[in-house]
FITIKOL-81190 format. One record per atom (N, C-alpha, C): residue number from 1; residue in three letters; atom name; y, x, z. Coordinates in Angstrom, 1 decimal. Atoms other than C-alpha are relative to their C-alpha. Last residue first. Layout:
<pt nr="NUM" rest="ALA" atom="CA" c2="Y" c1="X" c3="Z"/>
...
end
This chain:
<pt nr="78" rest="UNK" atom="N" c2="0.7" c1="0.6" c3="0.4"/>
<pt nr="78" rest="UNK" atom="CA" c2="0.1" c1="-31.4" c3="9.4"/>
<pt nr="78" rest="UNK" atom="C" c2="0.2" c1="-1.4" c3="1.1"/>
<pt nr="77" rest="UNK" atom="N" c2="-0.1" c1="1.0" c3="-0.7"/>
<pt nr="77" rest="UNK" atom="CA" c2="2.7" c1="-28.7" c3="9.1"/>
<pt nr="77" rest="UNK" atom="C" c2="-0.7" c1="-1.1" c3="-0.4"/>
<pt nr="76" rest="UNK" atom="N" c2="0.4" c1="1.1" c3="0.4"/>
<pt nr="76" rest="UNK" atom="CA" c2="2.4" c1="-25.6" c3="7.3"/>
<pt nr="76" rest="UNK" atom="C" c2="-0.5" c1="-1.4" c3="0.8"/>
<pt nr="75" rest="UNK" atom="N" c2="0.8" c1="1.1" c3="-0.8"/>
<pt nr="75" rest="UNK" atom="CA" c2="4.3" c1="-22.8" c3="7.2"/>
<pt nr="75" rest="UNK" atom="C" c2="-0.4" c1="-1.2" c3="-0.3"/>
<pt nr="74" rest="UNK" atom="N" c2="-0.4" c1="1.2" c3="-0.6"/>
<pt nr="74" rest="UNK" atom="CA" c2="5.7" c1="-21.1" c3="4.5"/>
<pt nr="74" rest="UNK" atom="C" c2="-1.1" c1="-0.6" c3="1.1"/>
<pt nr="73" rest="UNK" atom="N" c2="0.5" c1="0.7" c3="-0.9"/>
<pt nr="73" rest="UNK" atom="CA" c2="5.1" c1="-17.1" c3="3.7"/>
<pt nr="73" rest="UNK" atom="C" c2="0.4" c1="-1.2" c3="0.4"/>
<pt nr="72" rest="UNK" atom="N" c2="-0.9" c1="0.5" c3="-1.3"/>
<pt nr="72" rest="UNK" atom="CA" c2="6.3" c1="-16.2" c3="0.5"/>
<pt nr="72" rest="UNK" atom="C" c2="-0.4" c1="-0.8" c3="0.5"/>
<pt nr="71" rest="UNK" atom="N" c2="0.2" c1="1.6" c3="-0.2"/>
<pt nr="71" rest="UNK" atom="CA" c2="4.1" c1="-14.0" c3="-2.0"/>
<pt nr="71" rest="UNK" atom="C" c2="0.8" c1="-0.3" c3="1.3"/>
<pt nr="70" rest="UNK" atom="N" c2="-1.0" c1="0.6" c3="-1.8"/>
<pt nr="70" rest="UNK" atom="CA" c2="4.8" c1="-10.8" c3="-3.6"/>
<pt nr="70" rest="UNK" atom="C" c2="-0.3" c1="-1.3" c3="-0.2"/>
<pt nr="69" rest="UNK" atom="N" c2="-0.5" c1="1.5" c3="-0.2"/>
<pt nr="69" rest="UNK" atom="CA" c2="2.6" c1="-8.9" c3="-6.3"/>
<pt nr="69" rest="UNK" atom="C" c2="0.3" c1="-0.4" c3="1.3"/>
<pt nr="68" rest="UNK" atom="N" c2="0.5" c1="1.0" c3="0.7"/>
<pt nr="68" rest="UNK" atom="CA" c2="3.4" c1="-5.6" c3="-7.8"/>
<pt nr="68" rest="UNK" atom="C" c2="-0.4" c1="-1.3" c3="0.3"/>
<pt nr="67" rest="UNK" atom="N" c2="0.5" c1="0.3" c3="-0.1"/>
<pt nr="67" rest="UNK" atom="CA" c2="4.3" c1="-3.1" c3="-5.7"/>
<pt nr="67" rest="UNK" atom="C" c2="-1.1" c1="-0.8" c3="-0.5"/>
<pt nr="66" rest="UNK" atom="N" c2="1.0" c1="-1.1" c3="-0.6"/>
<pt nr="66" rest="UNK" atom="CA" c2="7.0" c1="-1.2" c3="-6.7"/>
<pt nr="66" rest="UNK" atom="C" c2="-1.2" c1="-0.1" c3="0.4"/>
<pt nr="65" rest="UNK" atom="N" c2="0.2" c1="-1.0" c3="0.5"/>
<pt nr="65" rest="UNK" atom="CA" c2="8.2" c1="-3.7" c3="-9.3"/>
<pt nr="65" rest="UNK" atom="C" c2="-0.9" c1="1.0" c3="0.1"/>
<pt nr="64" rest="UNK" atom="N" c2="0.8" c1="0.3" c3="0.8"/>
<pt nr="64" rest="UNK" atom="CA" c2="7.5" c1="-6.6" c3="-7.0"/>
<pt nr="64" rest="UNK" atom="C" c2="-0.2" c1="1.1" c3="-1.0"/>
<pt nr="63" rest="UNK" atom="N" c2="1.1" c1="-0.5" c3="-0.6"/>
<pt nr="63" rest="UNK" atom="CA" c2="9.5" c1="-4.7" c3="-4.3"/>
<pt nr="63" rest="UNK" atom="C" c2="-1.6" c1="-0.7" c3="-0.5"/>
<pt nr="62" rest="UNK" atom="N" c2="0.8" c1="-1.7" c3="-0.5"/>
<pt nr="62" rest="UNK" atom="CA" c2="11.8" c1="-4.1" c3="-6.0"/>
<pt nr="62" rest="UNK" atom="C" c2="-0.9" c1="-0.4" c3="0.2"/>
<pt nr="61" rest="UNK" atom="N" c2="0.2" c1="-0.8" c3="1.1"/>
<pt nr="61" rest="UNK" atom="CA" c2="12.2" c1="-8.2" c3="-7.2"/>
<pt nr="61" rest="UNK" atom="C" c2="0.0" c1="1.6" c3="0.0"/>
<pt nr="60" rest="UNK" atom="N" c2="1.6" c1="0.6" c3="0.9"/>
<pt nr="60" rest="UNK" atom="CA" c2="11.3" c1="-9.6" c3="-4.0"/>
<pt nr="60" rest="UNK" atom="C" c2="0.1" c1="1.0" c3="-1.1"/>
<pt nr="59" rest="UNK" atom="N" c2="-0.5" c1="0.0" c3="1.4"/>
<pt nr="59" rest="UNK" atom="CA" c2="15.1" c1="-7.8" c3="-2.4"/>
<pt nr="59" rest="UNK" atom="C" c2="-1.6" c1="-0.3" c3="-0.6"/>
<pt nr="58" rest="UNK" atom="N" c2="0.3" c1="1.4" c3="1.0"/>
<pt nr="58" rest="UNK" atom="CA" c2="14.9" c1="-9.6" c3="1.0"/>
<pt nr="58" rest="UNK" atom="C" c2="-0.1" c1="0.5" c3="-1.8"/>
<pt nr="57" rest="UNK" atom="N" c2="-0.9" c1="0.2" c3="0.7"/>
<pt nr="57" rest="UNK" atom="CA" c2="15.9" c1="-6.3" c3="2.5"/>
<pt nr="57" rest="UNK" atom="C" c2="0.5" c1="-0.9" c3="-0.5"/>
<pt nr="56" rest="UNK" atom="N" c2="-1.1" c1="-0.1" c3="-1.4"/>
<pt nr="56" rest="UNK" atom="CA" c2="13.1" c1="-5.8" c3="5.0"/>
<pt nr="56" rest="UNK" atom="C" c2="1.4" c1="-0.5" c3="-0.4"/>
<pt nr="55" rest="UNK" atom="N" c2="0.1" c1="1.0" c3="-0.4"/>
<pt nr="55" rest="UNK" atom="CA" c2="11.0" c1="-6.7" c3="1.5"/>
<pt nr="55" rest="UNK" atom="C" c2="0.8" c1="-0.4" c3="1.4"/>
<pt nr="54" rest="UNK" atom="N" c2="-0.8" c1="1.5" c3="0.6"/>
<pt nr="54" rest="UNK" atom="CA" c2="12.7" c1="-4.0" c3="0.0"/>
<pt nr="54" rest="UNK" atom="C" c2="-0.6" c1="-1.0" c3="0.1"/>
<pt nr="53" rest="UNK" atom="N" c2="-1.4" c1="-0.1" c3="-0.6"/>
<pt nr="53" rest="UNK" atom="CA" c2="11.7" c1="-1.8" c3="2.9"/>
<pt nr="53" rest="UNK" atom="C" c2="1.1" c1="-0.7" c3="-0.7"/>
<pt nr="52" rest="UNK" atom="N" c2="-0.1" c1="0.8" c3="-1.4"/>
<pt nr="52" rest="UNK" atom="CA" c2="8.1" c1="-2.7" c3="2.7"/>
<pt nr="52" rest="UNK" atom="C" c2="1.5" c1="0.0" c3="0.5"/>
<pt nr="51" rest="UNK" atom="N" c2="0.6" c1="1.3" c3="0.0"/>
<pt nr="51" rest="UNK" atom="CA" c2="8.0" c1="-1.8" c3="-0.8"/>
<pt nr="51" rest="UNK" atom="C" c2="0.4" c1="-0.6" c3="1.5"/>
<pt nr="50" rest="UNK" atom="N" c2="-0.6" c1="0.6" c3="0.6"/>
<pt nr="50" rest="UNK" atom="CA" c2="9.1" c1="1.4" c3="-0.4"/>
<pt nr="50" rest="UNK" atom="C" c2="0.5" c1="-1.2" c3="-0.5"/>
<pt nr="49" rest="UNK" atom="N" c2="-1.1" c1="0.0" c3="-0.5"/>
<pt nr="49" rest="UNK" atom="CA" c2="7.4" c1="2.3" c3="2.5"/>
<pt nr="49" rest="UNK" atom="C" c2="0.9" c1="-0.6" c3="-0.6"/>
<pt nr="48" rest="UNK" atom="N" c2="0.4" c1="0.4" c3="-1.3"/>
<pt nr="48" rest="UNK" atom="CA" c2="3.7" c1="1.7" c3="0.6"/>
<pt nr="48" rest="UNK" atom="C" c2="1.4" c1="-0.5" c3="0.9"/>
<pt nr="47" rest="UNK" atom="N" c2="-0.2" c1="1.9" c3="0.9"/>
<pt nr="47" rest="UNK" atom="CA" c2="5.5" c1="3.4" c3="-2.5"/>
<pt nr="47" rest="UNK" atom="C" c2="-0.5" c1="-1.5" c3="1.3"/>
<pt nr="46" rest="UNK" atom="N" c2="-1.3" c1="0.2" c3="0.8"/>
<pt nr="46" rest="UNK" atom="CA" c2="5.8" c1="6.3" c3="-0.6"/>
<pt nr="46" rest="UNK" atom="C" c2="0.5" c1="-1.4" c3="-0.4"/>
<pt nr="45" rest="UNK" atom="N" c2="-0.6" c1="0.2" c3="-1.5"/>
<pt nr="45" rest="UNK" atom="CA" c2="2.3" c1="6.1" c3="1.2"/>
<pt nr="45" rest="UNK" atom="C" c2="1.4" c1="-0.4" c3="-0.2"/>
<pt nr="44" rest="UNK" atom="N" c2="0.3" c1="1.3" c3="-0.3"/>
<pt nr="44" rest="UNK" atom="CA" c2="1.0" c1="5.9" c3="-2.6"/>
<pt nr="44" rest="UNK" atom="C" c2="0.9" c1="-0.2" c3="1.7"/>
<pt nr="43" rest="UNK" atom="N" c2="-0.6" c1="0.8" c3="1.0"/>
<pt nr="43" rest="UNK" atom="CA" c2="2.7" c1="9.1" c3="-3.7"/>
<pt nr="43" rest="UNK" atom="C" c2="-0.6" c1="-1.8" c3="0.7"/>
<pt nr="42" rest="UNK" atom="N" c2="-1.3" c1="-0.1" c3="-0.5"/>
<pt nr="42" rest="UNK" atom="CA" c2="2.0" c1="10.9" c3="-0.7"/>
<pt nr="42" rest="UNK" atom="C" c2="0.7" c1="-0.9" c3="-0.6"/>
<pt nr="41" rest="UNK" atom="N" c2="-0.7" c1="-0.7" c3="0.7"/>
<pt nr="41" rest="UNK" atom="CA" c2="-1.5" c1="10.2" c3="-1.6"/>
<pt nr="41" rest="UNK" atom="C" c2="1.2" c1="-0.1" c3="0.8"/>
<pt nr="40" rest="UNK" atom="N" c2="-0.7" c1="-0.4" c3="1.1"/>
<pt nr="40" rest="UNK" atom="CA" c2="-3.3" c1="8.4" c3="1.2"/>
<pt nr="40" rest="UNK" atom="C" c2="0.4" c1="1.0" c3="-0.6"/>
<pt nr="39" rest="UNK" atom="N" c2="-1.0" c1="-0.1" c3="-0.2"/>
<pt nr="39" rest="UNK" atom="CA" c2="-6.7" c1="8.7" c3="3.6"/>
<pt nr="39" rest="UNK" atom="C" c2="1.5" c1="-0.2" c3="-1.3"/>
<pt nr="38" rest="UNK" atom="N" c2="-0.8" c1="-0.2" c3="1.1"/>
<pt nr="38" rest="UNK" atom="CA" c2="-9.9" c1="8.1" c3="4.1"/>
<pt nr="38" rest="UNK" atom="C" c2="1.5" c1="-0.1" c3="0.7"/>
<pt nr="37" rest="UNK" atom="N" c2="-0.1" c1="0.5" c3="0.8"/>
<pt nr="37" rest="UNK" atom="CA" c2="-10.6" c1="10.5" c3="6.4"/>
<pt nr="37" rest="UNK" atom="C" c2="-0.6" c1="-1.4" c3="0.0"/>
<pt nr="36" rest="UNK" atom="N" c2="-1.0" c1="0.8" c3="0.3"/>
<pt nr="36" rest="UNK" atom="CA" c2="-9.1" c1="12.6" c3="8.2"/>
<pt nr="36" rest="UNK" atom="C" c2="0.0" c1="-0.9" c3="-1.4"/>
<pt nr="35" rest="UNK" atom="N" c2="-0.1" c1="0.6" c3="-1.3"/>
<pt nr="35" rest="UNK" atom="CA" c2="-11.5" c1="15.2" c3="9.5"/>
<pt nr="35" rest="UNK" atom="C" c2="0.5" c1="-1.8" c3="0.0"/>
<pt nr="34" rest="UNK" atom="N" c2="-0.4" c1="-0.8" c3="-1.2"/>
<pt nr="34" rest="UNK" atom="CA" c2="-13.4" c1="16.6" c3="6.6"/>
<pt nr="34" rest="UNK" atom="C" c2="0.9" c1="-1.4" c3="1.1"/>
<pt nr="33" rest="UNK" atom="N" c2="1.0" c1="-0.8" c3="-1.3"/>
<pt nr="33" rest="UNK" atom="CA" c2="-15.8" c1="15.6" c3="4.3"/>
<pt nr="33" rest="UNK" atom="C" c2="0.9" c1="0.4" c3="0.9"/>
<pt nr="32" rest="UNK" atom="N" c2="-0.2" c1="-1.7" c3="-0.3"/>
<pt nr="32" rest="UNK" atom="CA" c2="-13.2" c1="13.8" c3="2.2"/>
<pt nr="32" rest="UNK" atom="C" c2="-0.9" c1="0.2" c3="0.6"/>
<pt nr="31" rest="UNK" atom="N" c2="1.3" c1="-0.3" c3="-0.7"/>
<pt nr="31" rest="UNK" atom="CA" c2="-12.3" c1="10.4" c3="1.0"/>
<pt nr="31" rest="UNK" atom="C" c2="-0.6" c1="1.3" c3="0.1"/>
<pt nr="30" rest="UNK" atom="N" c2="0.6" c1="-1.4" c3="0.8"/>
<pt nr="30" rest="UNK" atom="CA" c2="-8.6" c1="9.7" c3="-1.1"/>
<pt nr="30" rest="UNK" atom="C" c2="-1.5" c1="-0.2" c3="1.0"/>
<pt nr="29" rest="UNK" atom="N" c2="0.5" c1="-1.1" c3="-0.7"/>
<pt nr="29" rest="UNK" atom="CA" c2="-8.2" c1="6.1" c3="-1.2"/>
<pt nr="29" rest="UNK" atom="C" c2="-0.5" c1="1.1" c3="-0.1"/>
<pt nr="28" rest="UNK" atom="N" c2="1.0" c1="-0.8" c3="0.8"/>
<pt nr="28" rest="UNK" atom="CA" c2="-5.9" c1="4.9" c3="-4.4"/>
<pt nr="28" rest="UNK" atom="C" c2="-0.6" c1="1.0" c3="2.1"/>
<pt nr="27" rest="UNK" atom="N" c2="0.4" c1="-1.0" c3="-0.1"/>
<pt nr="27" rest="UNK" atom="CA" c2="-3.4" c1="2.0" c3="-4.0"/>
<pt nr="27" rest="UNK" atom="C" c2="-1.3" c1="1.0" c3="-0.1"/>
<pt nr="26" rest="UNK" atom="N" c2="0.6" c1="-0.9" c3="0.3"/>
<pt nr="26" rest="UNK" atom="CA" c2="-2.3" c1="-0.9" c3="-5.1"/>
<pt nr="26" rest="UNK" atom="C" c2="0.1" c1="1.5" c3="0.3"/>
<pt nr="25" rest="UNK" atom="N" c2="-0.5" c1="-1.4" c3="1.2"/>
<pt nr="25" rest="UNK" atom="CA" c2="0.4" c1="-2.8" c3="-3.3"/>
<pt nr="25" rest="UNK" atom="C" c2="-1.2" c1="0.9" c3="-0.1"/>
<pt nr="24" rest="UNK" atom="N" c2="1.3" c1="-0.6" c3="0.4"/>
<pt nr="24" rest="UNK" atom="CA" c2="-0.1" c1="-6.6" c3="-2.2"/>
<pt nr="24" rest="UNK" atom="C" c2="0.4" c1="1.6" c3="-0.7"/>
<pt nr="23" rest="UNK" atom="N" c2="0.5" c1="-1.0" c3="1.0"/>
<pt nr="23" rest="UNK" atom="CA" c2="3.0" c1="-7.4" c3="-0.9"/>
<pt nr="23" rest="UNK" atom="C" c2="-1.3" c1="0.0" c3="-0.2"/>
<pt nr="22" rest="UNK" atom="N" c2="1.1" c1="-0.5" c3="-0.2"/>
<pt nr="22" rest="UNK" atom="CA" c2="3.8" c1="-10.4" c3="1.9"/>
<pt nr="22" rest="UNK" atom="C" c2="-0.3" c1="0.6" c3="-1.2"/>
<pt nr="21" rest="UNK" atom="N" c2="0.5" c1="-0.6" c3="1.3"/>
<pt nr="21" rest="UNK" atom="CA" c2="7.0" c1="-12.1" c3="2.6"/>
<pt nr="21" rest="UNK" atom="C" c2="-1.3" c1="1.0" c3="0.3"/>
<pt nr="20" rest="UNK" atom="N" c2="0.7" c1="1.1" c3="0.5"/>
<pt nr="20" rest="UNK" atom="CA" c2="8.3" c1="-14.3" c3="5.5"/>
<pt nr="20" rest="UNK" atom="C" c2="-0.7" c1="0.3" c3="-1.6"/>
<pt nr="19" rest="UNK" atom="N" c2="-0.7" c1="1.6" c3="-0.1"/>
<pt nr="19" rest="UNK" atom="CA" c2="9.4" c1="-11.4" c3="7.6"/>
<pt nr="19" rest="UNK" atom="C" c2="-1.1" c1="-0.6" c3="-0.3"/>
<pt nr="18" rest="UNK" atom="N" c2="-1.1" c1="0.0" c3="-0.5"/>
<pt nr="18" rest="UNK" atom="CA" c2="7.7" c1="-7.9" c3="6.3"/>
<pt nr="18" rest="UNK" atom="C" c2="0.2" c1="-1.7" c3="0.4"/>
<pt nr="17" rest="UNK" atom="N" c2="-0.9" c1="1.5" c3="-0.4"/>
<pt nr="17" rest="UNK" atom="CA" c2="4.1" c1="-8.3" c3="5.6"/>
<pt nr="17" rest="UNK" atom="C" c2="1.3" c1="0.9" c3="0.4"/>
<pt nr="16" rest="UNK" atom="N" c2="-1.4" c1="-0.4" c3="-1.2"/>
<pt nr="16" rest="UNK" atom="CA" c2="2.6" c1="-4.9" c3="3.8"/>
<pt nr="16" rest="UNK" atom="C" c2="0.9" c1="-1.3" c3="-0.1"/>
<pt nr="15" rest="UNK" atom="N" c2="-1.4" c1="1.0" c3="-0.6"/>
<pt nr="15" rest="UNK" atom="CA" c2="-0.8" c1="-5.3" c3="2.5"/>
<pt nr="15" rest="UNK" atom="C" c2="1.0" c1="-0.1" c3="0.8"/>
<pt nr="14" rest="UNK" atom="N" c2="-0.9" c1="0.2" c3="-0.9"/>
<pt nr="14" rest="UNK" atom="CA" c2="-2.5" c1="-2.4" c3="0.7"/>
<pt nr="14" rest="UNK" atom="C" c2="0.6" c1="-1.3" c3="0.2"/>
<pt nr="13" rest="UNK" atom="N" c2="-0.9" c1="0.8" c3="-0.3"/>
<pt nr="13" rest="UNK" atom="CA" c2="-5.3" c1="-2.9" c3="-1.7"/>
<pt nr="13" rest="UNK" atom="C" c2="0.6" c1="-0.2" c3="1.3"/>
<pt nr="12" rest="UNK" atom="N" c2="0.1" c1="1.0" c3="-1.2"/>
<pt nr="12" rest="UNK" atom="CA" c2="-8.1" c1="-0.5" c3="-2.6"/>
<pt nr="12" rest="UNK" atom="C" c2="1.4" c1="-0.8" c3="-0.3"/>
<pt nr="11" rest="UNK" atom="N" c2="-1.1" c1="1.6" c3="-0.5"/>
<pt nr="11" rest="UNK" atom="CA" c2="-8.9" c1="1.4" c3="-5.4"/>
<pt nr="11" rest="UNK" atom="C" c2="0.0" c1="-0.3" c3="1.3"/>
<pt nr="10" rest="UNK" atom="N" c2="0.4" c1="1.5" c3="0.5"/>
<pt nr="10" rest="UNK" atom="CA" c2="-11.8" c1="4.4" c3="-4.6"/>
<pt nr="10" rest="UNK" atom="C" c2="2.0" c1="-1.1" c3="0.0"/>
<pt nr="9" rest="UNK" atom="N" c2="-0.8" c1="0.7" c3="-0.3"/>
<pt nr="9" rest="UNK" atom="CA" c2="-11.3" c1="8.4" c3="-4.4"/>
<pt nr="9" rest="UNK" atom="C" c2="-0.3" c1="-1.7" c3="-0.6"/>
<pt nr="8" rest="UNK" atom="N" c2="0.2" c1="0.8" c3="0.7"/>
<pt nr="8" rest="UNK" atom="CA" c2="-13.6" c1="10.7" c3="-3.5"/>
<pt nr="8" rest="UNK" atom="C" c2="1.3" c1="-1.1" c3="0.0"/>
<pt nr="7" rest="UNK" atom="N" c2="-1.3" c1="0.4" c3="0.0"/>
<pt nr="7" rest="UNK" atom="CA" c2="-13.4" c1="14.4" c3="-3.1"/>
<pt nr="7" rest="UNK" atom="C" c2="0.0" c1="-1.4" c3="-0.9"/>
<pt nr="6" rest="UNK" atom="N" c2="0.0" c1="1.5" c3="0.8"/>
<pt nr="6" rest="UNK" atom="CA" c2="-15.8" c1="16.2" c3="-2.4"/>
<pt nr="6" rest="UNK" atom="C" c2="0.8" c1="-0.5" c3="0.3"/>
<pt nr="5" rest="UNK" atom="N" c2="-0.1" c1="0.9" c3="-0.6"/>
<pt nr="5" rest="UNK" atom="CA" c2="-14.7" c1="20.3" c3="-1.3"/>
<pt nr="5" rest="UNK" atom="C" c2="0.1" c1="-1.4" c3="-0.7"/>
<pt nr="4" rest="UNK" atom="N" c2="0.0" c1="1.0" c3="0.9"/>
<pt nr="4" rest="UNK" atom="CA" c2="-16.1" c1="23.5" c3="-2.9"/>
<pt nr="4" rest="UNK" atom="C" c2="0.1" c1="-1.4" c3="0.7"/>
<pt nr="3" rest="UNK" atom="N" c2="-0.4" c1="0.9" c3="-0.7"/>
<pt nr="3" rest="UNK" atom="CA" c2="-15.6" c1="26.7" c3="-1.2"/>
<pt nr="3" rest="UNK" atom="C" c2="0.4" c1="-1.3" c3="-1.0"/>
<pt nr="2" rest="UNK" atom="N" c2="-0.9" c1="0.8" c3="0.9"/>
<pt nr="2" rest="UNK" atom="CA" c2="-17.2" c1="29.5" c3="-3.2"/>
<pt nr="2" rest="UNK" atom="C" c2="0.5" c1="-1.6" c3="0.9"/>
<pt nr="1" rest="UNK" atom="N" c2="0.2" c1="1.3" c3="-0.5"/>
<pt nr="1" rest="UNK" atom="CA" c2="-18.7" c1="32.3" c3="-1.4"/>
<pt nr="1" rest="UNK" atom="C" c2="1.1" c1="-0.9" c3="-0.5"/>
end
């Protein structure tokens, strides 16, 4: 008996607001027949944290690296 489990995975786009900053960070859903799904890599969740904690930091430039694009939240008064 051969145990064979599908296994899909699509792009998506995480957003992680800290403060007055906002990431976009690419990542990869896994999809499963089983319980818990979709779900991340370890590697995406990682980077996910990472990003969010150099935006906690103010540091933009990590967390453009690790994420790739950052935008700063202003209000807007009319």
């Amino acid at each position: 008996m051969t145990n064979t489990t599908t296994k899909t995975e699509t792009p998506s786009t995480e957003i992680v607001r800290e403060g007055r900053y906002v990431a976009e960070v690419d990542v990869t859903l896994i999809e499963t027949h089983g319980g818990w799904s979709p779900y991340l890599s370890l590697v995406d969740a990682e980077k996910i944290e990472a990003v969010s904690l150099a935006l906690k930091r103010g540091d933009v430039a990590t967390a453009r690296v690790l994420g790739g694009r950052v935008y700063e939240l202003r209000e807007v008064t009319v």
